[in-house]
VMD Tcl script that builds the backbone (N, CA, C; Angstrom):
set m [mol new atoms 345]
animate dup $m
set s [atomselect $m all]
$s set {name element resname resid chain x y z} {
  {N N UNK 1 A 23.715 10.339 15.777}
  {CA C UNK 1 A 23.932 11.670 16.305}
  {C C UNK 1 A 22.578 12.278 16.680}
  {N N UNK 2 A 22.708 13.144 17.743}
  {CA C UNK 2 A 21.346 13.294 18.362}
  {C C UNK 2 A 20.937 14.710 17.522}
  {N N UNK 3 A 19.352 14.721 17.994}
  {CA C UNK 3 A 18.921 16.042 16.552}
  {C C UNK 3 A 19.339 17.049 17.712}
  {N N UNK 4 A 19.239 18.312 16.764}
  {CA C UNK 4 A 19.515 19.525 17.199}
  {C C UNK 4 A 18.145 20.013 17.886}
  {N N UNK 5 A 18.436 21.376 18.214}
  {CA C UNK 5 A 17.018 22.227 18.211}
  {C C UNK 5 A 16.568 23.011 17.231}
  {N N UNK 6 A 17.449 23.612 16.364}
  {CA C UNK 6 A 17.937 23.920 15.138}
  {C C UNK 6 A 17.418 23.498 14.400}
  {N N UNK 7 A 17.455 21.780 14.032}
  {CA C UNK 7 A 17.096 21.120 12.873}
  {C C UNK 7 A 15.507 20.664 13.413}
  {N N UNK 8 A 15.519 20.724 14.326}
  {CA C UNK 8 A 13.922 20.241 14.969}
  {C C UNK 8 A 12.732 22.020 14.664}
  {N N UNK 9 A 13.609 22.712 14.668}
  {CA C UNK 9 A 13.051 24.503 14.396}
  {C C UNK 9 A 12.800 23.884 12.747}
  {N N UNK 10 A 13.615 23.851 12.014}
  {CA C UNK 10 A 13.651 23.706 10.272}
  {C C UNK 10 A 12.448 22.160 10.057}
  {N N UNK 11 A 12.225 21.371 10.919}
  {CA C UNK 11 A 11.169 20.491 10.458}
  {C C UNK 11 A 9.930 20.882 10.658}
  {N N UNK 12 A 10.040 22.027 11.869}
  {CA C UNK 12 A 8.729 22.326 12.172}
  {C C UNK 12 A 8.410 23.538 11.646}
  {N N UNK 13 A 9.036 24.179 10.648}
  {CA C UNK 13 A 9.093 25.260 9.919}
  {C C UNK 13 A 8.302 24.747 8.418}
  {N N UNK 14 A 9.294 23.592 8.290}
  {CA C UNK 14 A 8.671 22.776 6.628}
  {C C UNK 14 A 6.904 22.419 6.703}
  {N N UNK 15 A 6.675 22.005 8.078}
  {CA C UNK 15 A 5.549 21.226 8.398}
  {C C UNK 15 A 4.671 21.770 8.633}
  {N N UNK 16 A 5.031 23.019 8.808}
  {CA C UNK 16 A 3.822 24.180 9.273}
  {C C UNK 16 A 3.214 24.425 7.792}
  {N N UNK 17 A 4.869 24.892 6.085}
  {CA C UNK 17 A 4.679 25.024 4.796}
  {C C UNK 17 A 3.030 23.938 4.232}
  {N N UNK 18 A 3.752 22.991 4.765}
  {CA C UNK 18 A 2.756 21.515 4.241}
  {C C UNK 18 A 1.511 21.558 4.750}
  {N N UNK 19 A 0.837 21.660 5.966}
  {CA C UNK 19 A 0.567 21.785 6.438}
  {C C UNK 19 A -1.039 22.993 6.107}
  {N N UNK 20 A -0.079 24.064 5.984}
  {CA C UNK 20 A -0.956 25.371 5.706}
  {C C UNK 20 A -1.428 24.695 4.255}
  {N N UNK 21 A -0.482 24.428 3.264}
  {CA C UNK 21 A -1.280 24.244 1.946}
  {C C UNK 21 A -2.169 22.984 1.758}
  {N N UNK 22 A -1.833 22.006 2.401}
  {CA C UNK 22 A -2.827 20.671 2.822}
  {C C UNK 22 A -4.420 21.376 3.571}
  {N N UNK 23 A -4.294 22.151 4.298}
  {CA C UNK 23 A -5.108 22.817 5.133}
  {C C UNK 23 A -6.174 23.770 3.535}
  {N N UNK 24 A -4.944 24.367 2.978}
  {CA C UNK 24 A -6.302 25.497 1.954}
  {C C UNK 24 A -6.970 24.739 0.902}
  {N N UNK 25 A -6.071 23.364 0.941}
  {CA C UNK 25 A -6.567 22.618 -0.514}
  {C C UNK 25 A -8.187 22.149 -0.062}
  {N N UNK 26 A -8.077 21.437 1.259}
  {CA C UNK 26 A -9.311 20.886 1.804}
  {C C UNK 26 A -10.258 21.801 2.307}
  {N N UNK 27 A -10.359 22.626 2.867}
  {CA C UNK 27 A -10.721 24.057 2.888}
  {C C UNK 27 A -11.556 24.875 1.615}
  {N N UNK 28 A -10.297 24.676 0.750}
  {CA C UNK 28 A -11.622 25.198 -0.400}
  {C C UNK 28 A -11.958 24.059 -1.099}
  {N N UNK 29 A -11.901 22.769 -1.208}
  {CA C UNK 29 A -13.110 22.031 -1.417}
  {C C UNK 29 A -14.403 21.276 -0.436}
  {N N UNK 30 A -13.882 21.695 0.547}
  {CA C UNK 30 A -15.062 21.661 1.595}
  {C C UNK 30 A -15.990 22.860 1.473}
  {N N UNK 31 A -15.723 24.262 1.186}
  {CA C UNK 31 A -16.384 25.477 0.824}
  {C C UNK 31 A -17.246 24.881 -0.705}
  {N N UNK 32 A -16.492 24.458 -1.777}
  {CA C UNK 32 A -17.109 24.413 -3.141}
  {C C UNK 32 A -17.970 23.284 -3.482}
  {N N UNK 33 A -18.168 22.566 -2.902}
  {CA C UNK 33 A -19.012 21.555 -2.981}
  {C C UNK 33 A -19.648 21.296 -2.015}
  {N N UNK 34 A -21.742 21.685 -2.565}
  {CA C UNK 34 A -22.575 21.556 -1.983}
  {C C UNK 34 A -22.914 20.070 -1.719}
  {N N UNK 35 A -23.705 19.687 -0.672}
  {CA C UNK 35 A -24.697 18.652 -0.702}
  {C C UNK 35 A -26.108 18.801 -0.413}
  {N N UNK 36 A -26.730 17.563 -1.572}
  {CA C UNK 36 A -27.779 17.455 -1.392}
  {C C UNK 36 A -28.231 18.165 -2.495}
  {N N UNK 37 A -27.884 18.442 -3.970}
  {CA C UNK 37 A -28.462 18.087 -4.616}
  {C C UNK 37 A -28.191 17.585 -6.311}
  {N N UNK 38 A -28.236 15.621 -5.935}
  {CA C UNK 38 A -28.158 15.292 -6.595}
  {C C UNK 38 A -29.590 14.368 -6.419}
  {N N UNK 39 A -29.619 14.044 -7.353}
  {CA C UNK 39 A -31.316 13.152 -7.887}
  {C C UNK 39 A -31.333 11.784 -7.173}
  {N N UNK 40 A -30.314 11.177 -7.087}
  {CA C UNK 40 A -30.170 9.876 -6.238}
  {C C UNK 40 A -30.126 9.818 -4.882}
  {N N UNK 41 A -30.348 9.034 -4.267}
  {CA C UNK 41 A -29.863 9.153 -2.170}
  {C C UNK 41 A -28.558 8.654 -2.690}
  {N N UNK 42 A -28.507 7.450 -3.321}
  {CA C UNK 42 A -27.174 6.990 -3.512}
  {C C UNK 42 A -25.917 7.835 -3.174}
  {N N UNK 43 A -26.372 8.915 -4.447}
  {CA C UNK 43 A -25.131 9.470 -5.110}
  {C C UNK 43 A -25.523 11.199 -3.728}
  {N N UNK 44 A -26.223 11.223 -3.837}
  {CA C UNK 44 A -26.550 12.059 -1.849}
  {C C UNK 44 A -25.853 11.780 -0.963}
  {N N UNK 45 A -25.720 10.770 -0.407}
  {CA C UNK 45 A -25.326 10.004 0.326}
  {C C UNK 45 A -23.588 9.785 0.516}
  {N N UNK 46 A -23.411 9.519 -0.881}
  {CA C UNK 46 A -21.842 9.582 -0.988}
  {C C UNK 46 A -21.179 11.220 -0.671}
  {N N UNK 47 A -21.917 12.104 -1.055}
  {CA C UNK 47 A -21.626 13.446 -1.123}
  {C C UNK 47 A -21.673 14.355 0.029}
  {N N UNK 48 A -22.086 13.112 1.161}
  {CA C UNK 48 A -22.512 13.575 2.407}
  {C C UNK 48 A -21.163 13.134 3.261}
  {N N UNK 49 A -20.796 11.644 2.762}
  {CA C UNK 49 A -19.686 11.153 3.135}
  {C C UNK 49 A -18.534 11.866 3.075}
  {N N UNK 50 A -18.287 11.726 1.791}
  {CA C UNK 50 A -17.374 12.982 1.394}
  {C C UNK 50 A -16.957 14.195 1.903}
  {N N UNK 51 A -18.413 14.986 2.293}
  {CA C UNK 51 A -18.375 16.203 3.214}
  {C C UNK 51 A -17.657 15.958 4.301}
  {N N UNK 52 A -18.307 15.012 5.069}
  {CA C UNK 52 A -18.369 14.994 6.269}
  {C C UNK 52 A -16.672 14.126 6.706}
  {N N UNK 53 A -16.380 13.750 5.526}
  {CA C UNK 53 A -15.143 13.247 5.840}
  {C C UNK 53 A -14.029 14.446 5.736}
  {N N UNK 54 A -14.127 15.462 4.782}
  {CA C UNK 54 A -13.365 16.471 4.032}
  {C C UNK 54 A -13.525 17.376 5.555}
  {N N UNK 55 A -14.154 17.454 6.419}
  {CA C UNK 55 A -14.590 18.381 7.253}
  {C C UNK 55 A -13.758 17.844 8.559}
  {N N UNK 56 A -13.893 16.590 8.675}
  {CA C UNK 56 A -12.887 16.082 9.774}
  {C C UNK 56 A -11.463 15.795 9.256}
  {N N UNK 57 A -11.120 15.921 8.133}
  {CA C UNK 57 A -9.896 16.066 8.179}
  {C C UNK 57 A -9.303 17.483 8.121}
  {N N UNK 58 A -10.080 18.467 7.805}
  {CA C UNK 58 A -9.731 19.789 7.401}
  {C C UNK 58 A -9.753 20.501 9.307}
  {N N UNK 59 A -10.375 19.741 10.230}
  {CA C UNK 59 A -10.070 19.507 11.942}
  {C C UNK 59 A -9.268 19.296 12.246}
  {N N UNK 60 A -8.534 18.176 11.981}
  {CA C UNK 60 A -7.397 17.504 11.912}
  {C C UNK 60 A -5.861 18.055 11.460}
  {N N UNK 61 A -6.290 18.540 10.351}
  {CA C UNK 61 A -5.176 19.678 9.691}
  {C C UNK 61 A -4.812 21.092 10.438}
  {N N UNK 62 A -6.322 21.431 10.982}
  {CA C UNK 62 A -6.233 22.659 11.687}
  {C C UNK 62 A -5.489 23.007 13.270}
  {N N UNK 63 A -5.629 21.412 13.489}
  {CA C UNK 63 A -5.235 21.192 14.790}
  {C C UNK 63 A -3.874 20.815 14.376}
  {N N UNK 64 A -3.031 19.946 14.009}
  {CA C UNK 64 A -2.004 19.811 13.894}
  {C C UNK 64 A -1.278 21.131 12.696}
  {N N UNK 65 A -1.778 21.957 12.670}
  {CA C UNK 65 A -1.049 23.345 12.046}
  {C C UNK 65 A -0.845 24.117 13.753}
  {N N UNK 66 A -1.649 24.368 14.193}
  {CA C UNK 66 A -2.240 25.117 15.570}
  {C C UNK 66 A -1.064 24.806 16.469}
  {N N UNK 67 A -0.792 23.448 16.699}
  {CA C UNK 67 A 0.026 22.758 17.781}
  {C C UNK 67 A 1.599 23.231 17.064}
  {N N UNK 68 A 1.866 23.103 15.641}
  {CA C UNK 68 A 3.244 23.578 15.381}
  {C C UNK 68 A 3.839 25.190 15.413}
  {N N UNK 69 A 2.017 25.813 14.764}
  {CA C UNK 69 A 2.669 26.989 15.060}
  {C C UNK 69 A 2.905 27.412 16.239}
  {N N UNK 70 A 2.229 26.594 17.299}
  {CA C UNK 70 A 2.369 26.462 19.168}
  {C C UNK 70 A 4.006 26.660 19.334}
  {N N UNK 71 A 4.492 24.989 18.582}
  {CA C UNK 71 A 5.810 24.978 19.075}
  {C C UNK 71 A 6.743 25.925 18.291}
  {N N UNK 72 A 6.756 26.536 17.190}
  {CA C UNK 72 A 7.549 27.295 16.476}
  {C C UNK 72 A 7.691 28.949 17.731}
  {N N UNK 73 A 6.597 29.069 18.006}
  {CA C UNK 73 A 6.130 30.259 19.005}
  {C C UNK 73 A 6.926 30.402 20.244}
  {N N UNK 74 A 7.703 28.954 20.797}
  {CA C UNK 74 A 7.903 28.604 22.081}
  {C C UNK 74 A 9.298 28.929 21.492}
  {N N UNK 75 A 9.880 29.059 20.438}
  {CA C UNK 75 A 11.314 29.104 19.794}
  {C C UNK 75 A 11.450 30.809 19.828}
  {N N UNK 76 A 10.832 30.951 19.605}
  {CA C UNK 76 A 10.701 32.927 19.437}
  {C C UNK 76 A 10.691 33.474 21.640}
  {N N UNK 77 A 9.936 32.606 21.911}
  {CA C UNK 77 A 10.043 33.051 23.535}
  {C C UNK 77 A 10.490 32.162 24.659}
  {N N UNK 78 A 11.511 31.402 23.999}
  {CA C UNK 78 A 12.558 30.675 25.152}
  {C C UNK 78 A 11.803 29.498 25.133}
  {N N UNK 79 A 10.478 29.206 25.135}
  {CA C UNK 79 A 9.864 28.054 25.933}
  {C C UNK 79 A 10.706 26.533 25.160}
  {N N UNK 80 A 10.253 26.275 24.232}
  {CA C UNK 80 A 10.679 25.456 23.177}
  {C C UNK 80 A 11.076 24.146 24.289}
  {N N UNK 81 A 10.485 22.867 24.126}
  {CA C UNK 81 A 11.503 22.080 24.778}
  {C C UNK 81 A 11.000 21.615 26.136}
  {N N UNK 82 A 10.354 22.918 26.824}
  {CA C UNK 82 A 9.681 22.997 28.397}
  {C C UNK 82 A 8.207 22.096 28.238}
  {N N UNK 83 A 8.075 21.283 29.500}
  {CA C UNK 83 A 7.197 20.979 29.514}
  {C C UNK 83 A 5.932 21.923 29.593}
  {N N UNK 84 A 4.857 21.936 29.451}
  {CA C UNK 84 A 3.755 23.083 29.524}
  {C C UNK 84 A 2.920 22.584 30.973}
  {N N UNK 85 A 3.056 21.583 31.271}
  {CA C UNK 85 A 2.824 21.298 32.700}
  {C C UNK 85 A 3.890 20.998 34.032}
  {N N UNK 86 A 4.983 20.386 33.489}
  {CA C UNK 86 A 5.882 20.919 35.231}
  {C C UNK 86 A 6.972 21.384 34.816}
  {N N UNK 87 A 7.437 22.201 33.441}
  {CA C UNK 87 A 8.005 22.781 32.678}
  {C C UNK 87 A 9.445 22.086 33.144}
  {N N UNK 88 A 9.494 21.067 32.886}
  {CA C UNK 88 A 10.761 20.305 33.030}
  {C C UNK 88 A 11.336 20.237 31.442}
  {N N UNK 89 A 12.615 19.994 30.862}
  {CA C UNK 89 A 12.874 19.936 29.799}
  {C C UNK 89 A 12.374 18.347 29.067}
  {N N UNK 90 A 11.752 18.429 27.762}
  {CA C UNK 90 A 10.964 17.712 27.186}
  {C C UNK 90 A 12.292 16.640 26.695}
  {N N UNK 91 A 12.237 15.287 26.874}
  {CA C UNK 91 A 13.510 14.381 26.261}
  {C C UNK 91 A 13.494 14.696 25.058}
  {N N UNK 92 A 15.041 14.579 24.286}
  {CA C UNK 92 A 15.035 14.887 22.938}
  {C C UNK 92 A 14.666 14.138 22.160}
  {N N UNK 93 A 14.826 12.950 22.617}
  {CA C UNK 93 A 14.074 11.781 21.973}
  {C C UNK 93 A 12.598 12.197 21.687}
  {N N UNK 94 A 12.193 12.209 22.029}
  {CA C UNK 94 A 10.299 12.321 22.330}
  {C C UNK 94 A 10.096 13.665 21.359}
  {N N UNK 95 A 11.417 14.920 21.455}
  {CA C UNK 95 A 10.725 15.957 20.070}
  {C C UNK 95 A 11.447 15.635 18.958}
  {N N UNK 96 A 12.166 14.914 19.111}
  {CA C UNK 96 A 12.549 14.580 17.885}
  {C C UNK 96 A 11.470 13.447 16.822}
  {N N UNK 97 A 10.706 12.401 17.731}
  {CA C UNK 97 A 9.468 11.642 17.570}
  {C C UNK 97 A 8.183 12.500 17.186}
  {N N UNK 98 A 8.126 13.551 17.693}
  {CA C UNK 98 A 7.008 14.893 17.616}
  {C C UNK 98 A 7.580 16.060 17.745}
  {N N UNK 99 A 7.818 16.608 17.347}
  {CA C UNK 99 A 8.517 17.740 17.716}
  {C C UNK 99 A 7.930 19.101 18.060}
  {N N UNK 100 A 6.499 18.549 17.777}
  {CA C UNK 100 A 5.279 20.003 18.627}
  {C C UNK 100 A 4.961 19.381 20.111}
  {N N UNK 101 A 5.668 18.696 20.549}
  {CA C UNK 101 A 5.321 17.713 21.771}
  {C C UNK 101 A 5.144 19.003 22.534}
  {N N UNK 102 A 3.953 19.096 23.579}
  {CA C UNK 102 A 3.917 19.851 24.619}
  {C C UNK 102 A 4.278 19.751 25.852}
  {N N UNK 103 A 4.223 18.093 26.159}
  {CA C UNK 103 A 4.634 17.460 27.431}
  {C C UNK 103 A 5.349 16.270 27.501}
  {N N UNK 104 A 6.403 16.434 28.596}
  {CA C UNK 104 A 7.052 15.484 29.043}
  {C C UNK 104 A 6.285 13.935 28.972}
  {N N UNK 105 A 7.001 13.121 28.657}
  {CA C UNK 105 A 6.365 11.698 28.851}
  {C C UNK 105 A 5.792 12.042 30.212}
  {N N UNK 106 A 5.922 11.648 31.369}
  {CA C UNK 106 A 5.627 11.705 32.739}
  {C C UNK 106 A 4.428 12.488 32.636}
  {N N UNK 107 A 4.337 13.424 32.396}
  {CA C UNK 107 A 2.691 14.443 32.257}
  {C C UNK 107 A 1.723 13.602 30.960}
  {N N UNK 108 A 2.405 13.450 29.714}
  {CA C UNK 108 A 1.407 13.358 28.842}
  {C C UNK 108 A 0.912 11.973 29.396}
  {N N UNK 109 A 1.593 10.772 29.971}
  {CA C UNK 109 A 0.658 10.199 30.009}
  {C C UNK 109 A -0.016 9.749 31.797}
  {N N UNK 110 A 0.420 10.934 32.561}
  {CA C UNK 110 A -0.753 11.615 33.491}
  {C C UNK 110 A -2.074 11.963 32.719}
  {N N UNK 111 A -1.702 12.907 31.523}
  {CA C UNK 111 A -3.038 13.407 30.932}
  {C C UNK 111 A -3.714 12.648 30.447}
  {N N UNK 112 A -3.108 11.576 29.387}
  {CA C UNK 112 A -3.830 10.590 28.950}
  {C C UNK 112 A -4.585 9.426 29.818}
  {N N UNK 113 A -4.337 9.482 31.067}
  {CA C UNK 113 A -5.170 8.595 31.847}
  {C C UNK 113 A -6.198 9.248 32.215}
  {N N UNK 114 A -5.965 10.900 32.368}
  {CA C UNK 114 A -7.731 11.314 33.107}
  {C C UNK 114 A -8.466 11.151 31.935}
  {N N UNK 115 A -8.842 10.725 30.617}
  {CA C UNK 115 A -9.376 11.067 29.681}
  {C C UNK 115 A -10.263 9.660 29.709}
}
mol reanalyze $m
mol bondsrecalc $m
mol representation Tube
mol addrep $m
């Protein structure tokens, strides 16, 4: 049975929940832990990793929060569904696969070739 829009609204409602708190957990341990000063490069070094890893995923989180609260937004003002480039209706298949999808197969991977 094919998904709703309904039940595709309620996943992207949960995911935004997850999402936001995945987002504050990394967030405030990217804020609470300094680098650079521990006595070793070793143990420096790891703490740099760490950072610098905690920092691209806390990007990552921010961006995929950004894009749902995008599509939750498009539910409040009709869009939901529309492509954002030849605003054709998005296959259900494809939001049901993503369901913050912005573009039609046919556009996204137009876009993905200029890149």
């Amino acid at each position: 049975m094919p998904v709703t829009y309904e039940e595709l609204q309620q996943q992207l409602l949960q995911k935004e929940v997850e999402l936001k708190s995945q987002l504050e957990d990394v967030q405030s341990s990217v804020r609470e832990e300094g680098v650079g000063y521990s006595n070793h490069m070793a143990d420096a070094g790891s703490e740099v990793f760490e950072q610098a890893r905690d920092v691209s995923l806390a990007r990552t989180l921010k961006r995929s929060f950004e894009d749902v609260t995008r599509a939750l937004n498009k539910f409040e003002d009709g869009t939901y569904g529309l492509c954002e480039s030849c605003g054709t209706v998005i296959e259900l298949a494809r939001l049901e696969a993503l369901p913050s999808a912005r573009y039609c197969m046919r556009c996204q991977t137009r876009l993905e070739g200029k890149r």
